[in-house]
BAFI-829636 format. One line per 10 residues: number of its first residue (from 1); for each residue x, y negated, z negated of C-alpha. Coordinates in Angstrom, 3 decimals, decimal comma. Example, Ala and Ser with C-alpha at 12.3 -4.5 7.8 and 13.67 -1.06 7.14 Angstrom:
REM BAFI-829636
1	12,300 4,500 -7,800 | 13,670 1,060 -7,140
This chain:
REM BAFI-829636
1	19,895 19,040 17,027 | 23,308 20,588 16,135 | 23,939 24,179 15,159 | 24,067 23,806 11,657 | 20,668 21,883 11,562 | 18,936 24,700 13,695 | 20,817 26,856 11,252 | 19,216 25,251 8,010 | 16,082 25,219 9,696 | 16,278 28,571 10,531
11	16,942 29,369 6,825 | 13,817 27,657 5,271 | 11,723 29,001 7,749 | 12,481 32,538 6,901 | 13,647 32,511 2,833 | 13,380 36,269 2,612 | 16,399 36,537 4,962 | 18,206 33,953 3,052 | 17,705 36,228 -0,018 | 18,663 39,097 1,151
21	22,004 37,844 2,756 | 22,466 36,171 -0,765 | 22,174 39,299 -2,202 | 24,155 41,249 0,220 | 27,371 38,824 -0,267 | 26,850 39,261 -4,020 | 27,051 43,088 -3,508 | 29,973 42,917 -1,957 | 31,505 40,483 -4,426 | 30,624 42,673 -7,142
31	31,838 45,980 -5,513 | 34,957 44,318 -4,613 | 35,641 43,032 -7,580 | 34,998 46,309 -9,228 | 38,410 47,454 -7,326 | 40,555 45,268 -9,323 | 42,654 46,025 -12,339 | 43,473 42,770 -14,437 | 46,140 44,540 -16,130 | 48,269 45,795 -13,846
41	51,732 45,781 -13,809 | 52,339 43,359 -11,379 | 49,344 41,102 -12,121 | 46,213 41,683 -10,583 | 46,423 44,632 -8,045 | 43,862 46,527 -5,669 | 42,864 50,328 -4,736 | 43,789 51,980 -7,725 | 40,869 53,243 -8,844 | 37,020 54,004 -8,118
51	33,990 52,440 -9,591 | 32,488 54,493 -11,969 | 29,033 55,786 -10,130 | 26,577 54,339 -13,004 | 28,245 50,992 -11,878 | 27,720 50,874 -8,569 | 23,690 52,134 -9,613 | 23,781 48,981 -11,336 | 25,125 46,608 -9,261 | 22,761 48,176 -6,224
61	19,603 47,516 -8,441 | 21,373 43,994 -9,579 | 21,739 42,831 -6,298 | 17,975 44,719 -4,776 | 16,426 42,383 -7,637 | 18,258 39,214 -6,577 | 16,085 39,676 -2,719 | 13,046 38,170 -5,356 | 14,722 35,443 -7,082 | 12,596 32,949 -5,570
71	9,499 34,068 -6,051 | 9,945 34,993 -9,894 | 12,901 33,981 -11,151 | 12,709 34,649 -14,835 | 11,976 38,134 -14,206 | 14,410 38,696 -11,806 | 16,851 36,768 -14,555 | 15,642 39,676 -17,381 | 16,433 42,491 -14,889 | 19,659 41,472 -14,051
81	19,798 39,994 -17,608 | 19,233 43,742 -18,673 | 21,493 45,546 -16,063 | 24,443 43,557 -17,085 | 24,107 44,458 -20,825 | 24,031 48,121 -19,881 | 26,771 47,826 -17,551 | 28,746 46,149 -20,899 | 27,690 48,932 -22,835 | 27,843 52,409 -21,051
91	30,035 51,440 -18,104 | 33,126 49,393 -17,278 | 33,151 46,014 -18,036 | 35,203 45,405 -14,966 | 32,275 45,920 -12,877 | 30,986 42,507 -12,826 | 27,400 43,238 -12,947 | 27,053 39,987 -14,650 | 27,758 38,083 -11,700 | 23,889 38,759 -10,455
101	23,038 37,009 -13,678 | 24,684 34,378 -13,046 | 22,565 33,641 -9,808 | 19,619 34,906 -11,200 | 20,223 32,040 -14,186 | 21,326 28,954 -11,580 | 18,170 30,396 -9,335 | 15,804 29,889 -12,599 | 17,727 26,134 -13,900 | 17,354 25,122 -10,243
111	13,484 25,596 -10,634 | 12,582 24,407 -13,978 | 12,566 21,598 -16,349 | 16,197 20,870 -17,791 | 15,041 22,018 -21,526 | 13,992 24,898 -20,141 | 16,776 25,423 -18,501 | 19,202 24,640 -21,653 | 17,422 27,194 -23,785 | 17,163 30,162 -21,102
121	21,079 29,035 -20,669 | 21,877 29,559 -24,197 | 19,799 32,395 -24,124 | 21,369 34,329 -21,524 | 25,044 33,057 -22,439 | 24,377 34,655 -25,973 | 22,771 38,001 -25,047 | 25,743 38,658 -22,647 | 28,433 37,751 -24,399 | 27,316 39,375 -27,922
131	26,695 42,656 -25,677 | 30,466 42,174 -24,552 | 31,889 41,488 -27,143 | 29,567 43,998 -29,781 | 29,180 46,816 -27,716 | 31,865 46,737 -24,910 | 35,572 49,022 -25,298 | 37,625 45,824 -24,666 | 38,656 43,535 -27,559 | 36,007 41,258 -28,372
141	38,744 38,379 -27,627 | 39,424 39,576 -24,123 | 39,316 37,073 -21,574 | 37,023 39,416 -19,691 | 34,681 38,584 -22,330 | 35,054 34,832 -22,497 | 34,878 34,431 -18,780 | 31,254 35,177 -19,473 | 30,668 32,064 -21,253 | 32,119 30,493 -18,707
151	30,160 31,903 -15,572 | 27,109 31,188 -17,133 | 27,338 27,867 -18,127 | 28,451 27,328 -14,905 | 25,584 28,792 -12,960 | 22,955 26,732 -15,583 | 24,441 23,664 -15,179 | 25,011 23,953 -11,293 | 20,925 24,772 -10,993 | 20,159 21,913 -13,447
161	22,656 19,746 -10,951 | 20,567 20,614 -7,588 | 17,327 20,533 -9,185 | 17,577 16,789 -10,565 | 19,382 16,028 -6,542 | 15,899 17,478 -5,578 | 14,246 15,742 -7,506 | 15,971 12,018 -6,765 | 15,515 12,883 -3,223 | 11,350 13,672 -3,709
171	11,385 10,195 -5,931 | 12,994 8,165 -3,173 | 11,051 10,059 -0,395 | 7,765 9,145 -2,818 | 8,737 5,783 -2,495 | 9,302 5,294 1,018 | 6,132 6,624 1,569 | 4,530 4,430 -0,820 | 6,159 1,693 0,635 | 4,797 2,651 4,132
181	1,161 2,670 2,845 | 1,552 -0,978 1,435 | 2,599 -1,921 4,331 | 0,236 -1,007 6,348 | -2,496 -1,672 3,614 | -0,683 -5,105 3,686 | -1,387 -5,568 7,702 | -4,749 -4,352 7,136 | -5,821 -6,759 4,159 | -4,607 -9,808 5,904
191	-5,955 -8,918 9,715 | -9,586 -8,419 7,517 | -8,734 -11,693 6,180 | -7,862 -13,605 9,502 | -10,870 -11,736 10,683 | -13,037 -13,190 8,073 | -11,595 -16,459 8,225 | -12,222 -16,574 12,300 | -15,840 -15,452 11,811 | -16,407 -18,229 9,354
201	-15,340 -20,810 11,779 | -17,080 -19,963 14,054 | -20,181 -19,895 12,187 | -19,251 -22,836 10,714 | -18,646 -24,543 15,093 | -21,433 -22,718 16,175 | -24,474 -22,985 13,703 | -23,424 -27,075 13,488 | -23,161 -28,061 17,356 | -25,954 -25,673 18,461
211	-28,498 -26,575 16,127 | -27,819 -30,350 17,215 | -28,169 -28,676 20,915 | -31,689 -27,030 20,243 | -32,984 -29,979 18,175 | -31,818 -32,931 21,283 | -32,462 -30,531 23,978 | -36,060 -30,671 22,367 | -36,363 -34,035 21,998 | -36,116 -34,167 25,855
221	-38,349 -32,069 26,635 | -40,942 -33,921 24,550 | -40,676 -36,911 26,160 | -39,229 -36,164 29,946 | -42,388 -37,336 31,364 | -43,677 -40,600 29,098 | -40,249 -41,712 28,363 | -36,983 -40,926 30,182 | -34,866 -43,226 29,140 | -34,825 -41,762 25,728
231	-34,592 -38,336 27,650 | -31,585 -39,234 28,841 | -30,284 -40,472 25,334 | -31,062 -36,825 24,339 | -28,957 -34,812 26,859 | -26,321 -37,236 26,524 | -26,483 -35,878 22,804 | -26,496 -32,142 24,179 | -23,790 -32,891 26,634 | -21,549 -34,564 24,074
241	-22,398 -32,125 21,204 | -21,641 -29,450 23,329 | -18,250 -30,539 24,879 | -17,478 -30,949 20,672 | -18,114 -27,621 20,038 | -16,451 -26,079 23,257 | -13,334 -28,005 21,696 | -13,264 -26,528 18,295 | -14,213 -23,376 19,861 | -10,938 -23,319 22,132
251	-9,251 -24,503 19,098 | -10,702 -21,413 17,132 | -9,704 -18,984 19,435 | -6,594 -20,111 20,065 | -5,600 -18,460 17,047 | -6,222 -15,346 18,936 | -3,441 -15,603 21,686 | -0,806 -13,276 22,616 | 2,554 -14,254 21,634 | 3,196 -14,979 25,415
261	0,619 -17,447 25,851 | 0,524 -21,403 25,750 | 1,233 -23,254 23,076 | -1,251 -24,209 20,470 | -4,179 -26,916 21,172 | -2,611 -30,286 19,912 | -5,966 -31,332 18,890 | -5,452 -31,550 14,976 | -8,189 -29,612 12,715 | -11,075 -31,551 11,270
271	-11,405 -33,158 8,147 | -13,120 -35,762 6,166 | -11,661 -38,222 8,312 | -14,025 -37,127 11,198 | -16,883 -37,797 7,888 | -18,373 -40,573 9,905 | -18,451 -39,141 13,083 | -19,738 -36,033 11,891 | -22,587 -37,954 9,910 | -23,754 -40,060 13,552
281	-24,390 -36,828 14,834 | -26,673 -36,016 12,059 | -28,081 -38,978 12,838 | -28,843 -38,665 16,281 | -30,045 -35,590 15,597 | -33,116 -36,830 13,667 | -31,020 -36,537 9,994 | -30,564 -39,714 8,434 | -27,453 -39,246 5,930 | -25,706 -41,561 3,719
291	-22,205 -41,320 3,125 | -20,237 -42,739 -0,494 | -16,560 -42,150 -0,586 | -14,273 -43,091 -3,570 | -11,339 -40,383 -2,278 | -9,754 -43,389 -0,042 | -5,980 -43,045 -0,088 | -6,235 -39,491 -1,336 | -3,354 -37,364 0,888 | -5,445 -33,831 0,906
301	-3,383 -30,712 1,754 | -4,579 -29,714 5,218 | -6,541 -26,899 3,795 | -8,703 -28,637 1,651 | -9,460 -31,065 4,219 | -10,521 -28,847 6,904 | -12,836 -26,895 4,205 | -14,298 -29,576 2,332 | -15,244 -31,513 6,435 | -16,750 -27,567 6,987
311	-18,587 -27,441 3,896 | -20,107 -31,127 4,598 | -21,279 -30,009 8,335 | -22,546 -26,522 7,071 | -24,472 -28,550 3,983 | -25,908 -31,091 6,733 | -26,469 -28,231 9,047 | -28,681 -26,634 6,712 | -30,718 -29,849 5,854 | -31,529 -30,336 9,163
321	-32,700 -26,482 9,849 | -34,813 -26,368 6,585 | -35,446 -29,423 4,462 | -38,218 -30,133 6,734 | -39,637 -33,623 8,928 | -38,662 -36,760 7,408 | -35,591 -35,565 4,616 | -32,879 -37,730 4,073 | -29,049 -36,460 3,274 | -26,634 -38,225 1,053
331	-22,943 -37,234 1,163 | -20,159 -37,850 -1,360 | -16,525 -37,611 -1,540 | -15,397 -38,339 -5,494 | -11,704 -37,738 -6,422 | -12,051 -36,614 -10,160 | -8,520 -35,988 -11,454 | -6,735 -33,141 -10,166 | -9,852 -32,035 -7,950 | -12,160 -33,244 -5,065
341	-15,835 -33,358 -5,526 | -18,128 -32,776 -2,601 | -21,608 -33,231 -2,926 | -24,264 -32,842 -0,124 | -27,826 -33,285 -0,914 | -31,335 -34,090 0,465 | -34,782 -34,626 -0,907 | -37,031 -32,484 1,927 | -39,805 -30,677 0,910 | -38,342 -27,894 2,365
351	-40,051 -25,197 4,702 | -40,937 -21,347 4,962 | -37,175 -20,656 5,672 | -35,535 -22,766 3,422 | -32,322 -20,918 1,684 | -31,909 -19,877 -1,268 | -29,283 -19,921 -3,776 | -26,858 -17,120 -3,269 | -28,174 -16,190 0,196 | -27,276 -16,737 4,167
361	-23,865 -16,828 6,196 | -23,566 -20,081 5,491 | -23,608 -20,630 1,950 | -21,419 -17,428 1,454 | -19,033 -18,991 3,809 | -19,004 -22,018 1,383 | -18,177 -20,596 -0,821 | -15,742 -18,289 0,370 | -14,345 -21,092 1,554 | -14,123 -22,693 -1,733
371	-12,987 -19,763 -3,493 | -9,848 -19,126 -0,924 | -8,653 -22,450 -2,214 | -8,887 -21,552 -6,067 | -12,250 -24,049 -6,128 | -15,845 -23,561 -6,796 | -18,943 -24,513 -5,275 | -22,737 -23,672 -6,492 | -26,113 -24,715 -4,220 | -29,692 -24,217 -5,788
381	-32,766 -26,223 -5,139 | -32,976 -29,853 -6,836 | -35,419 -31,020 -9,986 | -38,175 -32,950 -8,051 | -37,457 -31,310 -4,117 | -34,734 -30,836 -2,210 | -31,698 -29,040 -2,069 | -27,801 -29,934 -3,673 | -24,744 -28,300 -2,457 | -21,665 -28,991 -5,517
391	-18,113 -28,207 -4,081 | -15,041 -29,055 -6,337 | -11,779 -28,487 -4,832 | -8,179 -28,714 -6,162 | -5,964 -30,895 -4,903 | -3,063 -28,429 -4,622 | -4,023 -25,568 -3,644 | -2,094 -21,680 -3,339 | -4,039 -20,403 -0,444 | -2,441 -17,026 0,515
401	-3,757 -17,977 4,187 | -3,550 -20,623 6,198 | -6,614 -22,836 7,946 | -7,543 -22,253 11,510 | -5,807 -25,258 13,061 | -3,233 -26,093 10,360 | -0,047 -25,644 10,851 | 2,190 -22,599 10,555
């Protein structure tokens, strides 16, 4: 830090000190200038004659009241206000008592509003210079008497300068700092989202593969003993199920790497081209499902293909959980103008747990999922049994975040 930083510091650390040097180097200005004869016969000269005793009383008390400018500055301006009108009127108006005024106006401009500042301007300006001119032994033409105009238009418009610099300088430090909080509200809002996103998918992985786990796992330990070559069938469905959802699970998490680390899994994200795939598992799995597709030759943004594919598996994944022994899924895939339709139902009887509309992980991730992509979806038991999950999704899409898996 250089002097004249540790100086200013100094300075607005201790403001009474400032003051009272202010109001020292005005004393001295004042007293000094009380030595000078404008008339002389050579121009301006010095030492010829002494201050007249009430003047230097006045500019003491002028220059004592100017140590509390700061803290009230329109009084301070009336005092030395008042002092210079009696120092126009009883004493000599060489003795610039007026100069304090002048401070005591630029101290009260630099601290209010600019009207304010104009009126208590005029104000002053008029006071001092009718008391000059009225009252004082000069002419009331004498330039003595006109400089007063002058100084204190000067010292109101110099406060009213440094008071709107102040207040540019608040403005554009308001703004910067404003700036700084969207920024980092920003940063938050989308590492919530990512966050969000992440958790979804991994519901999404997880509630799907391990649900297919628990039901074949199961299966083979029903019938180890009697039969175990369908045993085997069974943890060949566990082993494959799980080595899926180990997969998507390194895909998932790859999102989650360090800027140092390998490059991104080259496996591309899911989508409804993995339909039929994704509906033999079901299969296997005990879950007969029917799939109708009239979207062939539809080019989906990567988006919407990865979350209508997780909206299928988490619709399937529920009708396996809860619509109960013996249910049947049907799947669709309709391309209806501008917009996808998904449709996932099933006609079980449901059980104890079944969900309801509104409620669980996975339908809110639905149809957050849904919603991200400017779409809608609504679930809700069917007339007659069953359940119906209704996704429409636009073709174009404005996501504000990408897909886990799609490119940057």
């Amino acid at each position: 830090m250089s002097t004249l930083d540790r100086a200013r510091c100094s300075l607005k650390a201790h403001p009474w000190a400032l003051d009272a040097a202010i109001a020292a180097g005005v004393l001295v200005c004042m007293v000094a200038g009380s030595f000078v004869v404008p008339r002389g016969p050579h121009g301006v000269t010095w030492g010829l004659r002494t201050p007249d005793p009430l003047s230097l009383l006045l500019m003491l008390l002028a220059a004592a009241a100017l140590v509390f400018r700061r803290r009230a500055p329109r009084t301070v301006l009336a005092v030395t206000g008042a002092l210079a009108v009696i120092e126009c009127v009883t004493g000599d108006p060489r003795a610039p008592v007026a100069m304090s005024a002048v401070i005591a106006l630029y101290t009260v401009a630099s601290t209010t509003d600019r009207t304010t500042a104009l009126r208590v301007g005029l104000l002053t300006m008029a006071v001092l210079t009718a008391a000059a001119m009225l009252a004082g032994p000069l002419p009331w033409y004498a330039q003595e008497n006109l400089a007063i105009v002058a100084w204190t238009g000067i010292g109101a418009t110099a406060g009213d300068a440094v008071r709107s610099r102040r207040a540019v300088v608040q403005a554009i430090r308001e703004r910067a700092e404003r700036a700084e909080r969207t920024r980092e509200e920003e940063a938050r809002r989308r590492v919530a989202e990512e966050r969000l996103r992440i958790a979804r998918d991994l519901h999404d992985v997880v509630a799907h593969h391990i649900a297919l786990v628990n039901v074949q796992a199961g299966v083979a330990a029903h019938v180890m003993d009697k039969r175990p070559d369908q045993a085997k069938e069974a943890l060949a469905h566990v082993r494959a199920a799980s080595r899926s959802a180990l997969d998507e699970l390194r895909a998932t998490v790859g999102l989650l790497r360090q800027s140092g680390d390998p490059a991104a899994p080259t496996e591309p994200a899911p989508g409804l081209s993995r339909l039929d795939d994704l509906a033999a598992t079901f299969r296997s799995a005990g879950l007969p499902v029917d799939v109708a597709r009239t979207d062939q030759g539809t080019e989906l943004p990567a988006a919407v293909d990865l979350a209508a594919y997780r909206i299928i598996q988490e619709a399937l994944t529920n009708a396996r959980k809860h619509a109960g022994p013996g249910a049947k899924a049907q799947v669709s895939v309709v391309r209806v103008g501008p917009h996808i339709e998904v449709t996932v139902v099933d006609d079980g009887s449901g059980a104890p747990d079944a969900p309801q509309a509104g409620g669980g992980h996975g339908l809110l991730g639905m149809r957050e999922r849904a919603g991200a992509l400017g779409g809608t979806l609504t679930t809700g038991p069917r007339y007659g049994g069953g359940f119906r999950v209704h996704a429409i999704l636009p073709l174009t899409t404005q996501a504000r975040t990408t897909a886990p898996g799609e490119p940057a």
